[in-house]
C-alpha positions as CSV (number, residue, x, y, z in Angstrom):
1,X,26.3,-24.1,-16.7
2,X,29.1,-21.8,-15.8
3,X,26.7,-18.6,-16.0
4,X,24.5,-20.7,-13.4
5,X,26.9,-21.4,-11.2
6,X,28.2,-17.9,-11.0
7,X,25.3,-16.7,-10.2
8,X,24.0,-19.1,-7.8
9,X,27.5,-18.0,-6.1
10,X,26.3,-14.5,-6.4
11,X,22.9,-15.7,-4.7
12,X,24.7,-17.4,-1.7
13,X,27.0,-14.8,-0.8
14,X,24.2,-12.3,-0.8
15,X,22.3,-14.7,1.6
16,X,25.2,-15.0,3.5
17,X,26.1,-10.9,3.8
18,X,22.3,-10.5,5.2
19,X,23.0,-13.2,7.6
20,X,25.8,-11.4,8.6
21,X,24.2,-8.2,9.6
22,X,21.3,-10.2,11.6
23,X,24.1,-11.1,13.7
24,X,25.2,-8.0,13.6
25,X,22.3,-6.6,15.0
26,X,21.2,-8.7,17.4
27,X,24.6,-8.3,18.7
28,X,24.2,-4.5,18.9
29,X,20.8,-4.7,20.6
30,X,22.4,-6.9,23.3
31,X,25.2,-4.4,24.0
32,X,22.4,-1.7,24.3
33,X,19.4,-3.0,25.9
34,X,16.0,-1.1,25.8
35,X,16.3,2.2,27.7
36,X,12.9,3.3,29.6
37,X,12.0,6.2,27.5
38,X,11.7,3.8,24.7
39,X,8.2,2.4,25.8
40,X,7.0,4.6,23.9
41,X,8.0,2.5,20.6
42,X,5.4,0.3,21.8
43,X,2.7,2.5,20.8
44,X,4.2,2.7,17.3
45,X,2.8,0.7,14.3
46,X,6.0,-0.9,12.6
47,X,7.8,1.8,13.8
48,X,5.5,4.7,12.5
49,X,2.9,6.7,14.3
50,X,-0.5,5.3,13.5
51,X,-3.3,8.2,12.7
52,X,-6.7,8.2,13.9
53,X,-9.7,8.8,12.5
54,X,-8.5,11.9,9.9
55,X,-6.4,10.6,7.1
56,X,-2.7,11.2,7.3
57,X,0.4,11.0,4.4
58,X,2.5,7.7,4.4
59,X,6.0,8.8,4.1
60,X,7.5,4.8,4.2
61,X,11.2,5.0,6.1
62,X,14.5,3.8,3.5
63,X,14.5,0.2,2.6
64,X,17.6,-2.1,2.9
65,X,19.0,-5.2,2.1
66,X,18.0,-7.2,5.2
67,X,14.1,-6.1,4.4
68,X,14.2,-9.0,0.9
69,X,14.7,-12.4,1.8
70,X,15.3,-14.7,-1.6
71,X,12.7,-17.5,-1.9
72,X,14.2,-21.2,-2.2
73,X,17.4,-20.2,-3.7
74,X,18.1,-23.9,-4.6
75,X,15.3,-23.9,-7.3
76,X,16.5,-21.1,-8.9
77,X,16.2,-21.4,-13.3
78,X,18.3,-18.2,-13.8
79,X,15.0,-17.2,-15.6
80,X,12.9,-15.6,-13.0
81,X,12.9,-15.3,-8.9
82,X,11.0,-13.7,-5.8
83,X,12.3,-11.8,-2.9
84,X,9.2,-11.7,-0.2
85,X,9.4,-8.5,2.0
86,X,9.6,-8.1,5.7
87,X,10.3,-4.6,6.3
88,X,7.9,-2.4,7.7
89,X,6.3,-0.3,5.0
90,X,2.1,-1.7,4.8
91,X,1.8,-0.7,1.2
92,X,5.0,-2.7,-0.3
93,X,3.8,-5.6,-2.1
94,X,4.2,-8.6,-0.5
95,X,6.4,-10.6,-3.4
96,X,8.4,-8.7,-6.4
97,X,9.8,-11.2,-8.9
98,X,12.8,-10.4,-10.6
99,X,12.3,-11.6,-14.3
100,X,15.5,-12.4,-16.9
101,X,15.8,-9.7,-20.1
102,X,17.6,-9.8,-22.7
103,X,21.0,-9.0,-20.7
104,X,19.5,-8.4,-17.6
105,X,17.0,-8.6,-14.7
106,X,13.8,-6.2,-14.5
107,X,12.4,-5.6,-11.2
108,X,8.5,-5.1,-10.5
109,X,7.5,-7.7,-13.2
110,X,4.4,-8.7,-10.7
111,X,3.0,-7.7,-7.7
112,X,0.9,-9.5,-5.6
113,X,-1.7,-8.5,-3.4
114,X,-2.8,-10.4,-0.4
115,X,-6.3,-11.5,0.9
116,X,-5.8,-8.6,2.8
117,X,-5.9,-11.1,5.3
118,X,-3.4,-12.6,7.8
119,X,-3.5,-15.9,5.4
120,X,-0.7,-15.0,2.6
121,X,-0.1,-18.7,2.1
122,X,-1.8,-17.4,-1.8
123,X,-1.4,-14.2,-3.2
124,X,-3.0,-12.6,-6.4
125,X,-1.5,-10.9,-9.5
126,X,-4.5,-9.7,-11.6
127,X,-5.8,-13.3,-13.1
128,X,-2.8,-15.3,-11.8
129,X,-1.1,-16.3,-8.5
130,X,1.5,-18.0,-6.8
131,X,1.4,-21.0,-3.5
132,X,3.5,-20.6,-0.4
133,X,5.3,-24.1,-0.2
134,X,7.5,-25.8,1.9
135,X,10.4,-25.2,-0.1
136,X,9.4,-21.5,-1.2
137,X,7.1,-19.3,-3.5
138,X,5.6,-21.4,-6.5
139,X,5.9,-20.8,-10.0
140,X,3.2,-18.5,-11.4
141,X,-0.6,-20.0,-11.8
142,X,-3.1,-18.9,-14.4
143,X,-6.9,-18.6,-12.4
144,X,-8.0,-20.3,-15.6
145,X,-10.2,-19.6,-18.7
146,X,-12.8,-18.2,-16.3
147,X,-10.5,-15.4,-15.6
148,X,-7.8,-15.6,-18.4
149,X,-9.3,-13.5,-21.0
150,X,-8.2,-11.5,-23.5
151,X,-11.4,-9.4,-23.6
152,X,-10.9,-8.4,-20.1
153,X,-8.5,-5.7,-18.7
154,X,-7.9,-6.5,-15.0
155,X,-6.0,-4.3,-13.0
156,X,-7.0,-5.2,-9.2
157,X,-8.1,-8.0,-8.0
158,X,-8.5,-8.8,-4.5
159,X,-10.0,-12.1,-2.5
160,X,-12.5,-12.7,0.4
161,X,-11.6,-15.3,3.4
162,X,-14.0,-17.6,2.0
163,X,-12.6,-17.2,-1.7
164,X,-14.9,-15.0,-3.3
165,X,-13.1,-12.8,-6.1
166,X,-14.0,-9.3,-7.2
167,X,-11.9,-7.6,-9.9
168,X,-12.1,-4.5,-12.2
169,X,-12.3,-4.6,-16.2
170,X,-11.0,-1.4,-17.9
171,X,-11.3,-3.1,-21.4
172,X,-15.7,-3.0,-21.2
173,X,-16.4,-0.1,-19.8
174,X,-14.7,-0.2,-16.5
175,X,-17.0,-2.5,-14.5
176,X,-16.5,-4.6,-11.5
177,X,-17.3,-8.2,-11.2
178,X,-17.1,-11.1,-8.7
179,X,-16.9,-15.2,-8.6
180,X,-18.3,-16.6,-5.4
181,X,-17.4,-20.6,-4.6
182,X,-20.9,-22.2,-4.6
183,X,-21.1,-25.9,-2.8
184,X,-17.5,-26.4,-3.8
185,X,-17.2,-24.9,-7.0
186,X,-16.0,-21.7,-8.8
187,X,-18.8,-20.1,-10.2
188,X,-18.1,-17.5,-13.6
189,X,-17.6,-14.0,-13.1
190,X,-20.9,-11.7,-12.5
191,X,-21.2,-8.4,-13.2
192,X,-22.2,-6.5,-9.8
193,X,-25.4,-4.4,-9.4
194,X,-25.7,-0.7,-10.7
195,X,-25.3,0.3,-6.6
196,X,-21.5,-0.9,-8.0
197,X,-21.6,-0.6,-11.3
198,X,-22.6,3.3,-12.1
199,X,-20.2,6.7,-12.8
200,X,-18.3,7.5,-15.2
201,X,-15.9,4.8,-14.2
202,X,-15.5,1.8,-11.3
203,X,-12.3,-0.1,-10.5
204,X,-9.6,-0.8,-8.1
205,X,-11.9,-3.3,-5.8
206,X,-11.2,-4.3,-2.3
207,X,-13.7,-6.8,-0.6
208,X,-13.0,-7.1,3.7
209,X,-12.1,-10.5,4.3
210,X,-15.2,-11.5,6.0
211,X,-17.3,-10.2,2.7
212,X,-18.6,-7.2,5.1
213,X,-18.4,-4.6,2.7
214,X,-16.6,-3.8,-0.8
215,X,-14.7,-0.5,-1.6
216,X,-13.5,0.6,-4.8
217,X,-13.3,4.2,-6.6
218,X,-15.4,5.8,-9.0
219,X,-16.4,8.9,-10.3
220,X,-19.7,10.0,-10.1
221,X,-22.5,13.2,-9.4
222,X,-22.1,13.7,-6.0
223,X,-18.2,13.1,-5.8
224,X,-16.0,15.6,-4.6
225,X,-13.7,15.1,-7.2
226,X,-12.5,13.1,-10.6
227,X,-12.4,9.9,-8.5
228,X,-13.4,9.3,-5.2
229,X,-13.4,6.2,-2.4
230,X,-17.0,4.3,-2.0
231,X,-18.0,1.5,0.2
232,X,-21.1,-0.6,0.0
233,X,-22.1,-2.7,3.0
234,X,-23.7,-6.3,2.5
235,X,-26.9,-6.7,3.8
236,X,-28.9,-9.1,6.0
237,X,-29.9,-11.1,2.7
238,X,-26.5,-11.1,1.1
239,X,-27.3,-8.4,-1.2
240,X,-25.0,-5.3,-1.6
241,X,-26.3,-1.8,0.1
242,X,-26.6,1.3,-1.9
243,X,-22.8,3.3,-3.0
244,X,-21.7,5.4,0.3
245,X,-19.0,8.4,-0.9
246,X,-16.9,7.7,2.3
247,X,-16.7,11.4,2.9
248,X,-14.3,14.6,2.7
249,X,-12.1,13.0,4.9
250,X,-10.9,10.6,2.6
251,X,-11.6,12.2,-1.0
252,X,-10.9,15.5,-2.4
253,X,-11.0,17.4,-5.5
254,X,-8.4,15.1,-6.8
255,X,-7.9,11.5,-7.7
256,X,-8.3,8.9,-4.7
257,X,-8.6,5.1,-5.2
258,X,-6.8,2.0,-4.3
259,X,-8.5,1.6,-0.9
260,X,-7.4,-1.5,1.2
261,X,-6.7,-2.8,4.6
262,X,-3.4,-3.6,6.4
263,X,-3.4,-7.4,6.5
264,X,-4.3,-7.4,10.2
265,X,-7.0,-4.8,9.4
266,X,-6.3,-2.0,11.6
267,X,-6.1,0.4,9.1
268,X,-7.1,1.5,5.9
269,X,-4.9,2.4,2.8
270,X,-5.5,4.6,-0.1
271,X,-3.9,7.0,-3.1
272,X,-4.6,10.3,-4.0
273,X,-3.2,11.6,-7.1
274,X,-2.9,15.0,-8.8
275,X,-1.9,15.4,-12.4
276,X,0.2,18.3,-13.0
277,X,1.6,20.3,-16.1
278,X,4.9,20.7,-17.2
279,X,6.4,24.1,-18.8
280,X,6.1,22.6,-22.1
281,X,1.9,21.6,-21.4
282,X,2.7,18.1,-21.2
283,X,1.1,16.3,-18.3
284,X,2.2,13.8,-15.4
285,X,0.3,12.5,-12.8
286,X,2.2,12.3,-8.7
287,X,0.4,10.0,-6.5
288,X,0.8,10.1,-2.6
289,X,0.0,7.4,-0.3
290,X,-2.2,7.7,2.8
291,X,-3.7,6.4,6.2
292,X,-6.3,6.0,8.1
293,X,-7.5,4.1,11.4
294,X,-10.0,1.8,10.1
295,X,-12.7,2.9,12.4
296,X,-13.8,5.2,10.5
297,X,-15.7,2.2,8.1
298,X,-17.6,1.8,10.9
299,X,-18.4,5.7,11.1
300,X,-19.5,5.2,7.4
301,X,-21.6,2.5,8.4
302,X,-25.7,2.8,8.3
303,X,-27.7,2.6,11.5
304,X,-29.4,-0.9,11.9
């Protein structure tokens, strides 16, 4: 009880430091109001230069304190808690959960991914999830037996407007599948099509939120590299289009995958990675992040 108490304490005067500096800073804005050279901030994308239609690197700018906000400290079980983030870097997970060790707390035990959507009010770790509530982030969901299995390896999985699920499976041969709802209902998992399902390997998945088209990476023939970014478009009778390599302004001669949109879907996100050696011939991969104005899906995009 005493171990609770303390750090509930510990919780509130946290809460209560970040409150200070919003004050703080609303203050300082006050004292020095918006100068006319800074209109040009209103050009800016969370503060960063957006790119255009040629991919750019993501440097994201130092996180602090006031970018976490603790969800529903009152419901705390000293076991495991979520800080939601509000800062201004598009690729941060939207919820990390701090989970209870042994003798202490481990950070990054689950991260979410979004609809990719502007409705977060659910949001997706592999096969489980967690509600927004009134009174905060709930405890973590299973999807169910349907998904729940220990024969399959997910690593993404990522959810249409309308609830249709498409995830990857690195434990049977890296394959991608998908679970529409059909008059109501959840149907099972489906393997997609060969135009998905072919390469040496297919994962990462990311379906648009209005089920336009699917990216995910593979690595194939007529790649430019050991992985590259493909997008399928769906067609007039709800079938998916042939694979489209999405071109040497995206992919490379090294790894890129983990294509997605910015929630409000003005631009598109995605990783390139280069393993390197070390003096000793060991090997480690680096992964960078990058941008791109999502315009350039509709460059990809076949002529009716």
């Amino acid at each position: 009880m005493a171990t609770k108490l303390k750090m509930k304490n510990y919780v509130n005067l946290c809460i209560s430091a970040v409150v200070l500096v919003l004050i703080y800073a609303c203050k300082t804005e006050k004292d020095h109001p918006k100068k006319k050279d800074d209109v040009k901030q209103d050009s800016l994308y969370f503060g960063y230069k957006p790119p255009g239609l040629i991919p750019e690197p993501f440097v994201p700018k130092t996180s602090s304190t006031v970018d976490w906000t603790l969800g529903n400290p009152d419901a705390l079980d000293m076991q495991e808690f979520y800080f939601t983030y509000s800062g201004t870097n598009p690729f941060e997970p939207a919820v990390i959960v701090y989970k209870q060790g042994a003798n202490s707390y481990r950070t990054n035990k689950y991260k979410f991914q979004s609809r990719g959507s502007k409705n977060d009010t659910i949001l997706y770790s592999r096969q489980n999830y967690i509600e927004r509530t009134a009174t905060g982030w709930s405890k973590m969901k299973s999807l169910g037996a349907m998904f729940n299995r220990n024969d399959w390896g997910i690593m993404v999985l990522s959810v249409s407007d309308k609830g249709t699920i498409v995830f990857d499976d690195y434990k049977n041969n890296d394959v991608i599948r998908m679970s529409r709802i059909v008059d109501g209902k959840r149907e099972a998992p489906k393997l997609l099509g060969k135009q998905i399902n072919s390469g040496k390997w297919t994962a990462h998945p990311f379906i648009a939120p209005d089920e336009s088209f699917l990216i995910w990476g593979s690595e194939r023939d007529d790649g430019y590299g050991r992985s590259d970014n493909y997008i399928s478009f769906k067609q007039r009778d709800g079938s998916w289009g042939p694979a489209i390599n999405m071109g040497d302004k995206i992919n490379s001669k090294l790894v890129e995958n983990g294509a997605k949109l910015t929630p409000d879907g003005k631009y598109l996100l995605f990783s390139r990675s280069e393993e390197k050696s070390r003096d000793d011939g060991s090997t480690y991969w680096v992964s960078y992040k990058y941008w791109v104005d999502a315009k350039i899906i509709d460059t990809l995009r076949p002529k009716a």
